[in-house]
N, C-alpha and C positions, 0 to 999 in steps of 0.2 A: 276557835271561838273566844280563848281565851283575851289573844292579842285585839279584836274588833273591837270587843267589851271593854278594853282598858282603853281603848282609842275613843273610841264614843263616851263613855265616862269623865277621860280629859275636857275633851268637846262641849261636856253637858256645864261641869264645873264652871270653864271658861266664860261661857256665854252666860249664865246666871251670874258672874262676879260682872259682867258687863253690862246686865241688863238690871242688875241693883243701880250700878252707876248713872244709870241713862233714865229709865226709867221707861223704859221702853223694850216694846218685842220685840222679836229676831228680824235682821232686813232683809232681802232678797239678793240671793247669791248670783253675783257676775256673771254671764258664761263667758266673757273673751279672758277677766284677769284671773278667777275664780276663787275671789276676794269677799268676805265680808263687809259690805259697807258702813262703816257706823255712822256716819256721818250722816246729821238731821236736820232739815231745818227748820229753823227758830231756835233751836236749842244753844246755849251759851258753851255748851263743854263740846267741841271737833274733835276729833279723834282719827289717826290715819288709818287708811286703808289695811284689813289685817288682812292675810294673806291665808291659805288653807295649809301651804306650805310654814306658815308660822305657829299653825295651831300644831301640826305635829311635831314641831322642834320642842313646843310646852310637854311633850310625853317623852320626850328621850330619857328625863331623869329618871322616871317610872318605871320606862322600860328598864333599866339599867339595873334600878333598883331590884324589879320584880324577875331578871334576868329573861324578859320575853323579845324574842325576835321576829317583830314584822317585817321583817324585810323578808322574810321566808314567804310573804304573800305579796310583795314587793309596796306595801301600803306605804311608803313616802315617798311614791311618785305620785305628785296629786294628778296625775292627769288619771290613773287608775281611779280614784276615789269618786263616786259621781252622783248626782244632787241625791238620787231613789238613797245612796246608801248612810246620806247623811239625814235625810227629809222624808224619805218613802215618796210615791209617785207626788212628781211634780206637771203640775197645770201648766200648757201652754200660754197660759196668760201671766203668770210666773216667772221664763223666761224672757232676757232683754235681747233686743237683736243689736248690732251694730247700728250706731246712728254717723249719721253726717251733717254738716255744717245745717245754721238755723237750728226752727225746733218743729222736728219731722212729729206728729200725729201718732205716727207708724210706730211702733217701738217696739213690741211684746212679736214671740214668735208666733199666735194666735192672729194675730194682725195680718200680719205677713202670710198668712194660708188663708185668711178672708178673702185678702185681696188679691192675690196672684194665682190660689186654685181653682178647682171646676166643677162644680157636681158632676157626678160618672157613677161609673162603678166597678168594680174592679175583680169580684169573684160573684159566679155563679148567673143565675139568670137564663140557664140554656130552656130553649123552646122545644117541643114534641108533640108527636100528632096525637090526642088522647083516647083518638076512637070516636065513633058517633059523629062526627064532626066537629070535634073541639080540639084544645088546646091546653099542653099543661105546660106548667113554666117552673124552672126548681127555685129554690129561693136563693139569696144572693146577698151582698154589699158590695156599699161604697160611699159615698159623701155628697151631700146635698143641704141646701138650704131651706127655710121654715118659712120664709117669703117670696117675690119674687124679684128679689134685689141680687145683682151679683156682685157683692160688697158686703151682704150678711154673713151671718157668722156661718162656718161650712162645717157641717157634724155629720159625724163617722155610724153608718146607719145599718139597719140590716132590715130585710123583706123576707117573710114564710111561701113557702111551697104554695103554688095553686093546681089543683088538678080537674080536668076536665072545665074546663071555662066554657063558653058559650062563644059560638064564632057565627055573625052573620054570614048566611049564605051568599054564594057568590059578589064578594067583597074582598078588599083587600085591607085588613086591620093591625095598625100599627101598636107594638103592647108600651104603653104604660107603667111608674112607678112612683108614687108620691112621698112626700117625709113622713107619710106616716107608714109607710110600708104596703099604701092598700095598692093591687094592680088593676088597672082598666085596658078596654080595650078602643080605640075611635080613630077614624078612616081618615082621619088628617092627618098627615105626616108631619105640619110645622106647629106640633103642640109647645115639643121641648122648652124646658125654661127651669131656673136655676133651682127649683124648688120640685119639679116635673120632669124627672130621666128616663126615655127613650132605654128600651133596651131590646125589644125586636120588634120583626115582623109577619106576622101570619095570613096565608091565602088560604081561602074556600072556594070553591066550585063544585055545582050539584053535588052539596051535601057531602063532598069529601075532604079533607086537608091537603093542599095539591103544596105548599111549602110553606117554611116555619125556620123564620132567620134569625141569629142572634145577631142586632144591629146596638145603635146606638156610641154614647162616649165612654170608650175604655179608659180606663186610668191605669191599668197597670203598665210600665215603662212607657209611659205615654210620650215622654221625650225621645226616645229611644225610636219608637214606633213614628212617631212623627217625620225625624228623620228620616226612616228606611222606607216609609211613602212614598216623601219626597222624592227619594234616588228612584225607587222601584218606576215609577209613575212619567215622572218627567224627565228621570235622566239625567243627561250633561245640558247645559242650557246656559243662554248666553243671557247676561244682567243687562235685560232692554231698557230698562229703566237710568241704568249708565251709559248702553249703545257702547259706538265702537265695534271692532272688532272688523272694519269694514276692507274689502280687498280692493286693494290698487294694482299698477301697471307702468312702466316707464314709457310706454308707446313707444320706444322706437329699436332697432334691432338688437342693443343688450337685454329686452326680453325681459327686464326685471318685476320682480313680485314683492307687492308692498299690503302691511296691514297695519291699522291704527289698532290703537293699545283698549284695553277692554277689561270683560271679568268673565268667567264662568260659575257655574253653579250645580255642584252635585249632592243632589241632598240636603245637608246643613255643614256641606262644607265650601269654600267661596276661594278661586284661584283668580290670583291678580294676570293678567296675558298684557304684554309689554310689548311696543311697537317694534312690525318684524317690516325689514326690508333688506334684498338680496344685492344692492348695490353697495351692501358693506360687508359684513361679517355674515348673516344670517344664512342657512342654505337650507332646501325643502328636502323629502322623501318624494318618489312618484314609484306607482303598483299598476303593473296590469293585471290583467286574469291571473298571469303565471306567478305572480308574484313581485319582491322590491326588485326595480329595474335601476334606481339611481339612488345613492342614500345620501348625498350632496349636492343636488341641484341646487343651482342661483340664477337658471334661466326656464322660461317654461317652454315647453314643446312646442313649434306650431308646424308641425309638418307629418308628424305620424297620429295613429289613431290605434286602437288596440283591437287586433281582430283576431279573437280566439285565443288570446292570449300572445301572438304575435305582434313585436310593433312594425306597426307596417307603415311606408310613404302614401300620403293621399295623393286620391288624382288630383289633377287640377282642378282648381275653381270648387274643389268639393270643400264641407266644413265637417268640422267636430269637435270635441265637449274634453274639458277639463273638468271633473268635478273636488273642491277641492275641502281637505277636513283639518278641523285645529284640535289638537289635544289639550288635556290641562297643563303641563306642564310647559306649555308654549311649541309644542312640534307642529310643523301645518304638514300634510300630504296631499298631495296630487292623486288622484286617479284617472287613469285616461279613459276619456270615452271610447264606447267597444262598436262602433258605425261610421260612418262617415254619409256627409249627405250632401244633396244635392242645392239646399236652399239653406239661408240662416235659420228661418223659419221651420224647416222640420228638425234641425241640429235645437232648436230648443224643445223640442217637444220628447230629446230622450230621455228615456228613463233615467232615471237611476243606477248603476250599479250594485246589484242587491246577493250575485254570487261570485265562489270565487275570490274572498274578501279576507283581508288577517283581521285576526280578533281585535289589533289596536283599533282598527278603521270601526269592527261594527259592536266592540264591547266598550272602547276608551277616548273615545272621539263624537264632534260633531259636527254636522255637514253645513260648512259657515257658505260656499258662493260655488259659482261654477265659471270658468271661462269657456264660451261661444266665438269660434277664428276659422277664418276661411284659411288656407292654405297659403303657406308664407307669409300671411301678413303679421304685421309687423303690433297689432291692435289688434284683441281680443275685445268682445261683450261682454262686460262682467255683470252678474248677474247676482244678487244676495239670498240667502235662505233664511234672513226671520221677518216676521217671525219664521217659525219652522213649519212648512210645507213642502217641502223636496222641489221647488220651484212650481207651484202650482201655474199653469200654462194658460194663457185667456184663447188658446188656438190659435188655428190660421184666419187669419181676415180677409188675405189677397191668393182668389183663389190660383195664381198664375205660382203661387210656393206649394200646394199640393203635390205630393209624392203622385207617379202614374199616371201623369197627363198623355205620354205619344199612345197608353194604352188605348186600343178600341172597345170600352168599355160599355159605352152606350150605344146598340145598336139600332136601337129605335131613329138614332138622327144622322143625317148625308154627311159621310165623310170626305174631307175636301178633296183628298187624294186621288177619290174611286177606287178605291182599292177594294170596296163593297159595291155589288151590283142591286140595285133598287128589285124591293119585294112588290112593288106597288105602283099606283096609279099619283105620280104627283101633282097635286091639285093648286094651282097656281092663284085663283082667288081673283080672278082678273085681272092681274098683274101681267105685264111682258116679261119675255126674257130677252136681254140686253147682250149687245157684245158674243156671239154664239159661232162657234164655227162647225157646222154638219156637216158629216160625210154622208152622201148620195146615196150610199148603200144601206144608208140604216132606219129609209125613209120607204115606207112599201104600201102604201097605205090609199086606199081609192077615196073619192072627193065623198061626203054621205050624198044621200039619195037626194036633199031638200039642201041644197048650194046656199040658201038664202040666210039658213041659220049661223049662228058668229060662232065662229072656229078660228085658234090663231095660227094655224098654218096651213096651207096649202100645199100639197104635191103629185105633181103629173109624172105619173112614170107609163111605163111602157104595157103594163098589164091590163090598164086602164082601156075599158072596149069603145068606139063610137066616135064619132066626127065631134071637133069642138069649133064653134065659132063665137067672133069676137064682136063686137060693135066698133070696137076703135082701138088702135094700137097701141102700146106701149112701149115708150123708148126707154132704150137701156138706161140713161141718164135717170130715167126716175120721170122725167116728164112727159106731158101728155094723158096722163092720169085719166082714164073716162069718167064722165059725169053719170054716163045712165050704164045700169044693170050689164057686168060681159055676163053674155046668154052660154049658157055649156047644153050638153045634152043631158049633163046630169044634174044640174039645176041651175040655178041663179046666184052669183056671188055683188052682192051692193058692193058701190064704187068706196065704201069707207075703207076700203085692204090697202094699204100700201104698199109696195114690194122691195125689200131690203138687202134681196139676195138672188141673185140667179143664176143658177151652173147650167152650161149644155153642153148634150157631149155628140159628136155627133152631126154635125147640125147641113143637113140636105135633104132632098127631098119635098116631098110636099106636106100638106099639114094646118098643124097651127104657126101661120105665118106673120113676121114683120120684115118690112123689108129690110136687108141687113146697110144698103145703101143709105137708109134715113134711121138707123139703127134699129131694122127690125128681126126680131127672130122667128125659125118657123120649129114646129114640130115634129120629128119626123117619128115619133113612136120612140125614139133613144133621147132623144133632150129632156132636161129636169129644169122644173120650174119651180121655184119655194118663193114662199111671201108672209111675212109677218104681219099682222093687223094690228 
């Protein structure tokens, strides 16, 4: 105590032998020289900057004399010495900040927390259910403003306990806190404002407290948190706002892999990525299931695909998938697609690789493109990932790229083949059937009872009972056609039949006859007769 008291003593002396001269009160102590300024204006007597390191050199003598040693508390290093101990608590408006060229407005550390802080809050504020259907809230601080300007002055505040509040039924009420410490409760969530902080949320349903959030703007390590958001949230992320980052291709059989220069973003940290191309120096990694398969590639694969962790050769004409990742530090990786396909179009509709993965791929990386290649060729699809959607797929359009087409899926409809025999009666809609080759045998069928009605075919077989006669002949040529009614015994068929087919087997005897000399044929119980209408 001794040593202060002669310290401050000096200090008091000092400053009174200089404020005789001046005539003036004490001035406001530097923080960057941590100098006395005496220096006034208007006044005729300047005087240079005294130094706090020069106020203790005026106590050496003292010391010496009084034989006390401060340096035992290391008191003549001014950076130890600090305003409280020469001034007692100093006002933010007190201290000067750093200024820069011109003349900044801004000057005072008070200024500088106006303008650049936030109302929040920073302790306390937890919500709980109070029973009955209320709500208690503990009390808290933090900093806010007296208006609604975010530019007023920002004062360091505190709010009391509230217990049991009143919570509208079946509502969702956001809580309230004002500068003057009073809390409310109201169902709009965009109250917040520089003078009005947000600090939870409370739900009711029939009469009970079903949840009770502490929400709102934290302040404590708020930059600190900001950042770790950032990472938590978004991740690794490519600066679209700079672009780049875009993958290329040589097209032709060195197979090479090119990317333009770019940025990443993790968090609130930002890595520059420098254009990579493998027709120089640069070389990739590539992973399959099993793991790294190449840790200097300068070409990309177009001929295997990864199945099961094996790399396997595609068949022909089949495709499949590069997907490809960039790290921060400028590393790209390859990973092979785990299928192979039969179309371009279902080759982009694969997944992702999502097992099976090294932590670089799914802790330290982000999935920038993918290349889509048919088998040997020499030209991939490149395809890009931002924004970031793992290549969100617009589908197939053309439905001939569906996977499962030779499948017999749809058994409801005539497959071309026949390879399915018909359940049913097909109803032709009046329509003919064109171009038709029948076998004889699969035709067994008697004429109906009433000839006259339209039936499109016709067939005489042998089971058929009773004498058939005709009015007029028909020649094999097709001509000669009758005009009126051929009479049968089993009814009437009108002259509109044409006949576009005739098999006989057989053919002697008596019957239904044409002469075979002017091309007629007879019936003899074994001949087949068919006719299309």
């Amino acid at each position: 105590m001794k040593k202060i008291f002669i310290f401050i003593i000096t200090l008091i002396l000092f400053i009174g032998i200089v404020s005789a001269i001046k005539y003036r009160t004490l001035p406001q102590l530097n923080r960057l020289d941590r100098t006395l300024d005496l220096n006034q204006s208007g006044e005729s007597m300047i005087m240079d900057n005294i130094t706090v390191e020069n106020i203790l050199a005026l106590t050496d003598e003292i010391n010496m004399r009084n034989n006390v040693n401060y340096n035992e508390n290391n008191l003549n290093n001014a950076s130890n010495i600090t305003g409280k101990e020469l001034f007692g608590n100093i006002s933010a408006n007190f201290v000067k900040i750093a200024l820069g060229s011109g003349s900044p407005i801004i000057d005072q550390l008070q200024e500088y927390l106006d303008n650049t802080g936030s109302a929040g809050f920073f302790i306390g504020g937890d919500l709980s259910d109070g029973g009955s259907g209320t709500v208690d809230i503990s009390s808290g601080s933090g900093f806010i403003r007296t208006t609604n300007d975010k530019n007023a002055e920002l004062l360091s505040f505190k709010w009391d306990a509230v217990s049991g509040m009143a919570v509208t039924d079946n509502t969702t009420q956001y809580v309230y806190v004002d500068d003057d410490g009073v809390i409310s409760l109201n169902q709009d969530e965009f109250l917040e404002r520089p003078d009005l902080i947000q600090i939870g949320v409370v739900v009711k349903e029939s009469g009970v407290i079903q949840h009770a959030f502490k929400l709102g703007i934290r302040l404590e390590e708020s930059i600190g948190e900001a950042g770790r958001f950032l990472r938590r949230v978004l991740g690794i992320s490519r600066n679209n706002r700079l672009g780049g980052l875009i993958l290329g291709q040589s097209g032709d059989a060195n197979l090479d892999v090119t990317m333009s220069a770019g940025q990443l973003e993790w968090g609130r940290t930002s890595y520059t990525i420098t254009p990579f191309d493998t027709s120089g120096a640069d070389t990739f990694t590539t992973y399959s299931a099993s793991g790294e398969e190449d840790s200097t590639a300068s070409n990309w694969n177009n001929t295997h695909y990864d199945n099961s962790g094996t790399l396997t050769e595609l068949t022909n004409n089949r495709w499949a998938n590069h997907f490809v990742y960039l790290e921060p530090d400028n590393h790209i990786v390859f990973v092979f697609g785990r299928e192979q396909f039969v179309t371009e179009a279902q080759a982009e509709n694969e997944d992702v690789p999502s097992s099976s993965l090294p932590t670089r791929i799914t802790e330290t990386s982000i999935l920038i493109g993918r290349f889509t290649f048919k088998k040997s060729s020499n030209t991939a699809t490149i395809s890009t990932n931002f924004p970031a959607g793992q290549f969100n797929s617009a589908g197939v359009t053309d439905h001939g790229n569906l996977a499962g087409l030779p499948d017999d899926d749809h058994i409801q409809y005539m497959i071309l083949s026949g390879i399915r025999a018909m359940t049913g009666n097909l109803l032709m809609g009046g329509f003919n059937i064109t171009n038709v080759s029948i076998n004889a045998g699969d035709i067994n069928q008697d004429l109906p009872s009433n000839c006259s009605v339209n039936f499109g075919m016709i067939g005489f077989q042998n089971n058929m009972s009773g004498t058939f006669c005709v009015d007029s002949w028909i020649n094999l040529d097709g001509s000669n056609v009758p005009t009126a009614p051929i009479n049968l015994t089993k009814g009437t068929i009108t002259p509109n039949i044409s006949i576009n087919i005739l098999k006989f087997n057989n053919l002697s005897g008596t019957g239904l006859c044409v002469n075979p000399s002017a091309g007629e044929v007879c019936y003899n119980g074994s001949a087949y007769l068919w006719g299309f209408g």
